[in-house]
N, C-alpha and C positions, 0 to 999 in steps of 0.2 A: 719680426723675422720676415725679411721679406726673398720672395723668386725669383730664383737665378734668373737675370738676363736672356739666357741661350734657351731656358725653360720657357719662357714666355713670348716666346721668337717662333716655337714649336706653333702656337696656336693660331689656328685659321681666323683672318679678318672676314671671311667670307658672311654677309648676312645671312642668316636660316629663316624659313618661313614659317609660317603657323602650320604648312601643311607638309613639310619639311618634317617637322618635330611631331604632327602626328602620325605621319606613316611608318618613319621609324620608332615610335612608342607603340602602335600598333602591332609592328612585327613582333619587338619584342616580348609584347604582353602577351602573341600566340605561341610564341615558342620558346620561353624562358623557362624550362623545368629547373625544378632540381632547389627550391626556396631560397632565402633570400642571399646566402654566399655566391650561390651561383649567379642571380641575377647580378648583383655587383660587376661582380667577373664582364656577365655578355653588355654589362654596360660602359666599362673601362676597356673592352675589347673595341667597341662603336664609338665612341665618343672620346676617347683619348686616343688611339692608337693609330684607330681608320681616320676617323673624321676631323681630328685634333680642335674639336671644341671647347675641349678643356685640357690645359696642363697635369699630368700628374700632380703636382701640388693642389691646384684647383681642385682635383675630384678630391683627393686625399680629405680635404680640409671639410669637403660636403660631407665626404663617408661620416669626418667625427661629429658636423652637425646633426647629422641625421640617429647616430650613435645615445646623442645628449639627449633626446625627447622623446617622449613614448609615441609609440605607433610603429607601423612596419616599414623597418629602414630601408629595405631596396625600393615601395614606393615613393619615401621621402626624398632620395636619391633622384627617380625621377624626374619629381615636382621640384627637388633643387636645380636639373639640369634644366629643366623647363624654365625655371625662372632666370634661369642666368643667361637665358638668350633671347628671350621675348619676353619678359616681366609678366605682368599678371597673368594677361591671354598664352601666355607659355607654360605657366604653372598650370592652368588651369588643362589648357590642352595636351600636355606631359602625363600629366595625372590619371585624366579620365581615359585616355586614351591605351595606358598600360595599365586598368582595374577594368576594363568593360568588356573586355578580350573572355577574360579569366570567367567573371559575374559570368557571362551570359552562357561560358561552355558550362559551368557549374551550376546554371539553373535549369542547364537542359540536363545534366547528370540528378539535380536533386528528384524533376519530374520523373525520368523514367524509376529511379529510388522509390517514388512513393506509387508508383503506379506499379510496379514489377517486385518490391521488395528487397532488393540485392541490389549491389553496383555493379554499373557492365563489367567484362575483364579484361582487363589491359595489362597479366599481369606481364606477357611476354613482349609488351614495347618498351614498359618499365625495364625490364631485365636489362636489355640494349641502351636503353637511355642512359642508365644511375651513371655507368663507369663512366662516361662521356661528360657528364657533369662533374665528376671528381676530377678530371685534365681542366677541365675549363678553371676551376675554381683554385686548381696548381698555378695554373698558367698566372691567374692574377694575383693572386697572393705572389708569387714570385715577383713580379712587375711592381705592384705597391711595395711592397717590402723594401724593394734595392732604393725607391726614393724617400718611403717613410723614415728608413735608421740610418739616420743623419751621424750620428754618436754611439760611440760602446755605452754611455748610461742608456739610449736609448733601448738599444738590444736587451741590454737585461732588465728592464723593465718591458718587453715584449715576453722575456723568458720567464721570469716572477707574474706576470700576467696567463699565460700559458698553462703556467704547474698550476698554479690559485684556480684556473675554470676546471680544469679537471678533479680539482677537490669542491667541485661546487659552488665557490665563494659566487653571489649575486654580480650579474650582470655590471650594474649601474654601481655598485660599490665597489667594483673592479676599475671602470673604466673612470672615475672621480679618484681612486689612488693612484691610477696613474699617470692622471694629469698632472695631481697635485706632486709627484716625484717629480717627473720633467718639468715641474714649476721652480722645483726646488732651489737647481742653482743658479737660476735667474734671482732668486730671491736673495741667495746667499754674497753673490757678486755686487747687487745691485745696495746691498743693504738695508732693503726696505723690507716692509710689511705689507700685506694686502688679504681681504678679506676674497677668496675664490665664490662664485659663484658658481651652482650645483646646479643641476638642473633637482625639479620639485619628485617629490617622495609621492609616491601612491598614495590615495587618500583611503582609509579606512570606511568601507562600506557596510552600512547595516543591514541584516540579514532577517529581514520581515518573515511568516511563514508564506506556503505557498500560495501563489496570485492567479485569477484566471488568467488567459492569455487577451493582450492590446496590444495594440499597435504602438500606442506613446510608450507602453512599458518594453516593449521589444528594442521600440528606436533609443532609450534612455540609458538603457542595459548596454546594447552597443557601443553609444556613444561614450559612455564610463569606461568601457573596457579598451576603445580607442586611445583614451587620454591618457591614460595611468598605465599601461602595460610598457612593460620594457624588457630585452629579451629577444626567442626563440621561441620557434611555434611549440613549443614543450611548457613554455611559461602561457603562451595561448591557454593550451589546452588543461591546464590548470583554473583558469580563468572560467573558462567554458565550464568545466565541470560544478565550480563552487558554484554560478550566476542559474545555469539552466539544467544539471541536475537534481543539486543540494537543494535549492531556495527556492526554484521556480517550480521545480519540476515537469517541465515543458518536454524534456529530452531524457530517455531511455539512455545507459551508459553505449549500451552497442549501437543506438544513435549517435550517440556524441563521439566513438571510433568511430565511425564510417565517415561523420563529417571530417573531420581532421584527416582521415586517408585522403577523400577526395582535393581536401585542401593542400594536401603535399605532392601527388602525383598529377595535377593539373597544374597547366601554365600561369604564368603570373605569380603575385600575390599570394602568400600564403593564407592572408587572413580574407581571402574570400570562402573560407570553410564557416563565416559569416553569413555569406548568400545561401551558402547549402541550409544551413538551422531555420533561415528565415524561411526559405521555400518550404522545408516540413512543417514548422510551427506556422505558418500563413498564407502558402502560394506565393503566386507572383508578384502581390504586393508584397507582402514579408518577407519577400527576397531584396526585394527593391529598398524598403527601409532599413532593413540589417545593412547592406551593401552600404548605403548611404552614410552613416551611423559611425559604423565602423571605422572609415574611410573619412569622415569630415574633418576631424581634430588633426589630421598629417596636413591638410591642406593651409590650415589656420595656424600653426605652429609653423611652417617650413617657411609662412610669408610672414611671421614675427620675427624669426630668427637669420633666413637669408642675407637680408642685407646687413646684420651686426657681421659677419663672415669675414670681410676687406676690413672693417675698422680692426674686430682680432688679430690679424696677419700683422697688423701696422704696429702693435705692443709687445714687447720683447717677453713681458710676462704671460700674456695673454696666449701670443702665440707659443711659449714652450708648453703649457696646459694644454690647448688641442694638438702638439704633437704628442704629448705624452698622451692623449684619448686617441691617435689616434691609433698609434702602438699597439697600445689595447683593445682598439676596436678587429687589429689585422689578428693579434692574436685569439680573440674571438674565433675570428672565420677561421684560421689556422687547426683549430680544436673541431671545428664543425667540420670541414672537410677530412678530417682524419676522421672523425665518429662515423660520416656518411661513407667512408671510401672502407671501412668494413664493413657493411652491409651492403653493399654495392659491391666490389670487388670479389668473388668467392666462389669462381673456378676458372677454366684454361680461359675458357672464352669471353668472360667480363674480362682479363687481365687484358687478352688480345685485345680489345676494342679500346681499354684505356689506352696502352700502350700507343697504339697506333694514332688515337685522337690526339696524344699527346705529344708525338711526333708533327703530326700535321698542324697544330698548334702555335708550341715553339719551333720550330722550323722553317716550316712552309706560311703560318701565320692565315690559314682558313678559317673562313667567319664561324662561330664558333653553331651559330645558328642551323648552318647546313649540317654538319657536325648531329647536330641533336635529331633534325630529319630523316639524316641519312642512317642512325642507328634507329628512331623509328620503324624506318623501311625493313633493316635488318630483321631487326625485333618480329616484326609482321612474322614476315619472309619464316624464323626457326620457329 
């Protein structure tokens, strides 16, 4: 299946630098609230729209890589766009560049935490933000959308994928039917057979009793839960809970809320509510290796699977499987900006501010960045 002509005509020859690619991974790892739906969003706003680095099909195609492997997809996303314009040193600089932003405001949040007892309060910039994050996250669903449903079978397997999250069906066995449906009538037309490749099933962990606290077992604990998670920071925090309340016992329950708050109302990365745990269960060091930990197996996976990306596009069968993930991955985010946009949305003046960002958005087409500042400032301001 391969991209239109006029699609691929879109996209700038212009080279990008190393320092190119970290300033703007930079920006957006300080200003990307609102978890990983939105980050997509402020990242197909930059790099598809504005900076035309990649095709709508191109990003499309990362979204469903990033979809198939455990770890946190808007950093994977990232490290795919890194890699796709500077190979390693761009993966590498993509990466760290939109996780260090995050780490380091979250280990200045963990210390005043352990030293104060409470999280500072933010909760009136949040109030100003959420809604501004629900327009962003319109804006690109909207955008991916019109180039992902290529076909009415598509559509209703975006729609059968939609109803199925909101009755809970898992993540990863959502987004594996409905590849294997957009595979279907390739397979039916073509005549043939083919065995689909899945991406790998969590491994079942043993549940030792409690351990004192190390460092190898803090960094090993992470790096497991890097590998194997697939999902929403809700399947995180599942995670968290079984590893360092149940088992480890390292983490108080109203510990392990606070981290998860700070990991969703801070910029970046959701799963830097990694660096918060590490900072109370070790300081600075234990901040450093959870971060690490966390965050390695995206790295190691996005450069296994990157360059298979052009060889899928080139397979008729191949390529209706990642459109059919990726259907399901937009329905996904479809279901999360609806769940975020009631909690977020819930009186005159969240409505106003969506309303208006969302104006200025589709219409006028303002970075979506200033946007999130400029309700900051608001936020302050009432």
């Amino acid at each position: 299946m391969k991209e239109a002509p006029e699609a691929a005509a879109d996209v700038s020859q212009k080279p990008v630098s190393l320092a190119e690619i970290a300033l703007l991974f930079l920006k957006l790892g300080t200003t990307a609230f609102g978890g990983p739906a939105a980050h997509v969003a402020m990242m197909e706003d930059e790099f598809v729209r504005r900076r035309k680095w990649l095709s709508h099909q191109e990003f499309l195609d990362r979204l469903g890589a990033s979809n198939l492997i455990p770890g946190p997809s808007s950093t994977e996303m990232a490290i795919h766009i890194g890699f796709s314009k500077r190979g390693w040193p761009g993966l590498i600089v993509a990466g760290c560049c939109f996780i260090v932003p995050a780490a380091v405001l979250v280990s200045l949040i963990a210390a005043a935490y352990v030293r104060y007892g409470a999280l500072p309060q933010v909760e009136h910039i949040l109030y100003a933000v959420k809604p501004v994050v629900i327009a962003v996250v319109a804006q690109a669903f909207w955008s991916l959308a019109r180039s992902a449903v290529k076909s009415a079978w598509l559509a209703v397997i975006g729609v059968v994928c939609t109803v199925a999250y909101l009755f809970h069906v898992r993540e990863l066995a959502l987004l594996a039917v409905a590849g294997i449906a957009a595979a279907g009538p390739v397979l039916v037309r073509s005549r043939r057979t083919a065995m689909l490749l899945l991406a790998p099933m969590a491994a079942v962990a043993s549940r030792p009793d409690a351990v004192p606290f190390g460092f190898s077992r803090l960094f090993l604990t992470f790096l497991k839960i890097g590998s194997v998670l697939f999902g929403s920071g809700y399947v995180l925090l599942a995670f968290l809970r079984s590893d360092f309340v149940d088992r480890l016992h390292w983490l108080s329950e109203k510990q392990l809320l606070d981290a998860v708050a700070v990991g969703q109302v801070t910029p970046g990365p959701v799963f830097t509510t990694a660096t918060f745990i590490g900072y109370i269960v070790g300081g600075t060091r234990g901040a450093a290796v959870a971060t690490v930990a966390v965050f390695l197996p995206a790295f190691i996976l996005v450069a296994a699977s990157g360059p298979l990306i052009p060889r899928i596009r080139r397979s008729a069968l191949a390529g209706a499987f990642l459109d059919g993930v990726i259907v399901g991955s937009l329905a996904l985010m479809g279901v999360v900006a609806w769940q975020l946009g009631q909690a977020a949305i819930v009186d005159f003046t969240t409505v106003a501010i969506a309303l208006v960002s969302a104006i200025l958005l589709f219409r006028f087409h303002v970075n979506s960045a200033w946007l999130v500042i400029g309700a900051a400032v608001v936020g302050w301001v009432l």
